[in-house]
C-alpha positions in Angstrom: -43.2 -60.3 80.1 -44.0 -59.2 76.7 -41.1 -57.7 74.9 -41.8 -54.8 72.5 -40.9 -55.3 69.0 -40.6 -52.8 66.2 -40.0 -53.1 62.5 -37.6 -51.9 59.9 -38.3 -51.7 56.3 -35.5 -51.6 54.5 -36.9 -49.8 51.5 -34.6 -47.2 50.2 -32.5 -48.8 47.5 -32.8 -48.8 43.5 -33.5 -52.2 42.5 -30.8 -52.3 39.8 -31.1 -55.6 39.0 -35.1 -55.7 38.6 -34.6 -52.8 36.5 -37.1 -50.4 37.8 -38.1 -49.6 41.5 -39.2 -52.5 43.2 -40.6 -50.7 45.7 -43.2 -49.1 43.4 -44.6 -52.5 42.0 -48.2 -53.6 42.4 -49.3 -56.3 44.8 -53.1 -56.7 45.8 -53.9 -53.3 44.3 -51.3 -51.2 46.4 -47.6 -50.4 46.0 -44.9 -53.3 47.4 -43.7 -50.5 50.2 -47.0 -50.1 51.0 -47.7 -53.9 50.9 -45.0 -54.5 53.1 -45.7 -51.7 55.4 -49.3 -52.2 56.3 -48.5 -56.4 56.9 -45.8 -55.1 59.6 -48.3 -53.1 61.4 -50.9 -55.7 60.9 -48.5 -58.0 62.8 -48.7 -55.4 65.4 -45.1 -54.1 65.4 -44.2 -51.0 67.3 -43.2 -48.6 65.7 -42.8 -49.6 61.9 -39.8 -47.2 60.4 -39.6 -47.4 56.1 -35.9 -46.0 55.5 -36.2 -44.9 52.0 -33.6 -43.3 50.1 -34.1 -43.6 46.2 -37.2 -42.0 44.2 -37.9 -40.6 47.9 -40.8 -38.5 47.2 -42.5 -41.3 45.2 -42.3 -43.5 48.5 -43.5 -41.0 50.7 -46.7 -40.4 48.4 -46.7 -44.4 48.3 -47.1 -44.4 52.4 -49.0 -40.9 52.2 -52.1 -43.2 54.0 -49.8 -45.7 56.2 -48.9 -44.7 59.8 -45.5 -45.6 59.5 -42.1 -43.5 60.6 -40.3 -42.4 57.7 -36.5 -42.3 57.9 -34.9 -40.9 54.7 -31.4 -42.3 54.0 -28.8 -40.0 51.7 -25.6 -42.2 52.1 -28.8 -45.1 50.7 -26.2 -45.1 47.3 -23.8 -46.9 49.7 -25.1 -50.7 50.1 -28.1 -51.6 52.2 -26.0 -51.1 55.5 -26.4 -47.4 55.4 -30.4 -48.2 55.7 -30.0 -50.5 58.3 -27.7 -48.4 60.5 -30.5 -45.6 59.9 -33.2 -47.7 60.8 -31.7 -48.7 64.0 -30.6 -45.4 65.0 -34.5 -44.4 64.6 -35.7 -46.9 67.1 -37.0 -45.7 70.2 -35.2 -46.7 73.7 -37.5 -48.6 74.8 -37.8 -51.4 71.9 -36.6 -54.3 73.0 -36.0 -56.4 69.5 -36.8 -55.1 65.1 -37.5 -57.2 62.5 -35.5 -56.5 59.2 -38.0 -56.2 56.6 -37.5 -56.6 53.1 -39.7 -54.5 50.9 -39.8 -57.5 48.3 -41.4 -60.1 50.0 -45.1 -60.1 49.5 -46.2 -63.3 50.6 -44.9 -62.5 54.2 -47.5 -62.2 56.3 -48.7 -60.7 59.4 -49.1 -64.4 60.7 -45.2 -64.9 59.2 -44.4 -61.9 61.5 -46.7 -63.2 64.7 -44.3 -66.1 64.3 -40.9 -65.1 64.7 -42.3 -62.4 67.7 -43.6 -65.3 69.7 -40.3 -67.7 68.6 -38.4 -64.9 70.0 -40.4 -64.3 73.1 -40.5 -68.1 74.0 -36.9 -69.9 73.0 -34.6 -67.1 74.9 -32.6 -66.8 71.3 -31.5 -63.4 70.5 -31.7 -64.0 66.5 -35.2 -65.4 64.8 -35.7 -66.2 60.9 -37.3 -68.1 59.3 -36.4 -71.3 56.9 -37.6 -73.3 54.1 -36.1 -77.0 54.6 -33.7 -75.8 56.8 -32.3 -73.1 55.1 -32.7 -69.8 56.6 -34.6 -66.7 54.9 -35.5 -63.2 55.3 -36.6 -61.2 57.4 -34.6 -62.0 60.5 -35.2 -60.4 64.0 -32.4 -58.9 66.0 -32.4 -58.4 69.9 -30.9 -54.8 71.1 -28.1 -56.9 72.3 -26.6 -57.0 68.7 -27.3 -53.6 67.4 -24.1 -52.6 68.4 -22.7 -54.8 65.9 -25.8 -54.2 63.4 -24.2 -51.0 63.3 -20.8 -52.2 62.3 -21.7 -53.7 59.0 -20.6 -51.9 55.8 -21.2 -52.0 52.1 -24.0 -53.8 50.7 -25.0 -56.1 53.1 -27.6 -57.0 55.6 -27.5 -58.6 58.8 -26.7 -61.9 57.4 -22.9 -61.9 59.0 -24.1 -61.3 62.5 -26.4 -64.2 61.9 -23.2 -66.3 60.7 -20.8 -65.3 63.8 -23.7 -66.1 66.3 -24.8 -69.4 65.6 -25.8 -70.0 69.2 -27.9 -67.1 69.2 -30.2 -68.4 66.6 -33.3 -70.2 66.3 -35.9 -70.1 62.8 -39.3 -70.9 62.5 -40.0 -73.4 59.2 -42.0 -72.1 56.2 -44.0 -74.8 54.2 -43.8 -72.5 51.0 -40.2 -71.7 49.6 -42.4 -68.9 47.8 -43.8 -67.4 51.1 -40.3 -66.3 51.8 -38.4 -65.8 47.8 -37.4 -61.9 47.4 -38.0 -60.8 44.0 -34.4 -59.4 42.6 -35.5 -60.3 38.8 -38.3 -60.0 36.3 -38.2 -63.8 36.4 -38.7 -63.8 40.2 -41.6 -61.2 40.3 -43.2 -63.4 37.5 -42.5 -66.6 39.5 -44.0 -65.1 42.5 -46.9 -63.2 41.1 -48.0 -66.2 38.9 -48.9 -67.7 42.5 -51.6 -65.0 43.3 -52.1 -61.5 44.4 -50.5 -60.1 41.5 -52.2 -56.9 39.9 -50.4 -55.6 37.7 -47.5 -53.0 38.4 -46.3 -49.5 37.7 -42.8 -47.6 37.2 
């Protein structure tokens, strides 16, 4: 039977590093949340919830045109487990699995996202990534079984541990392009990755 699958976009921090919102750049001629958004629904993930926090108003104008659920996240200043705990608190009863999304990936596709679904429908694994030469990238899908403890982590941190205590748990899917799956933290990596196509300028 096939098991429903949502995902969460984990959306709501500053971008610190990058120096500007991340969130807001431009990729293909619409902003990165949006971007990100409209590739999880194309991937036909039910529902798709964008936990935003920071510049709020600007991301909710940014998704004014995306049917997505929007979760806004105060405690957001906290680390990126206080977007993750909201984004699973959001999901309805009856999903079986989420994808953690990062909003800085652009070259994920839906066909990425088809993927790990059908990895985790078919191997019986209750965590799917995937992995460029063997080592595992974003974003990762969780089975409800381990929200529980998706809801334990703290500070700035993912779901990354989880993936580390359950070893057993976990299968990934191989990428062929390291790019395909690179998160842009820097000017460098946003120049690295948009130097390899869809780039289209970018706003602030």
């Amino acid at each position: 039977m096939t098991k429903r699958v949502a995902g969460i976009l984990l959306a709501a921090g500053a971008s610190q590093r990058l120096g500007r919102p991340k969130q807001l750049l431009e990729w293909n001629g619409q902003p990165l949340i949006a971007h990100a958004a409209r590739t999880a629904l194309a991937a036909r993930l039910d529902p798709v919830i964008a936990v935003i926090g920071y510049r709020a108003g600007d991301m909710r104008a940014a998704l004014l045109q995306t049917p997505v659920t929007l979760v806004e996240n105060p405690r957001w200043p906290e680390g990126m487990s206080t977007s993750l705990h909201a984004g699973v608190r959001a999901l309805p009863a009856e999903v079986e699995a989420a994808i953690m999304l990062l909003v800085d990936q652009p070259r994920i596709s839906p066909a990425h996202l088809r993927a790990i679904v059908e990895a985790y429908q078919t191997s019986g694994k209750r965590i799917v990534s995937p992995a460029f030469q063997g080592r595992r990238a974003s974003p990762t899908l969780f089975d409800r079984s381990l929200f529980e403890q998706l809801l334990s982590i703290t500070g700035d941190t993912g779901g990354r541990s989880i993936v580390t205590a359950n070893p057993h748990l976990a299968a990934t899917i191989e990428i062929e392009n390291e790019l395909d799956v690179l998160d842009i933290d820097t000017l460098e990596d946003w120049q690295r990755i948009a130097s390899n196509g869809h780039f289209s300028g970018q706003t602030d």
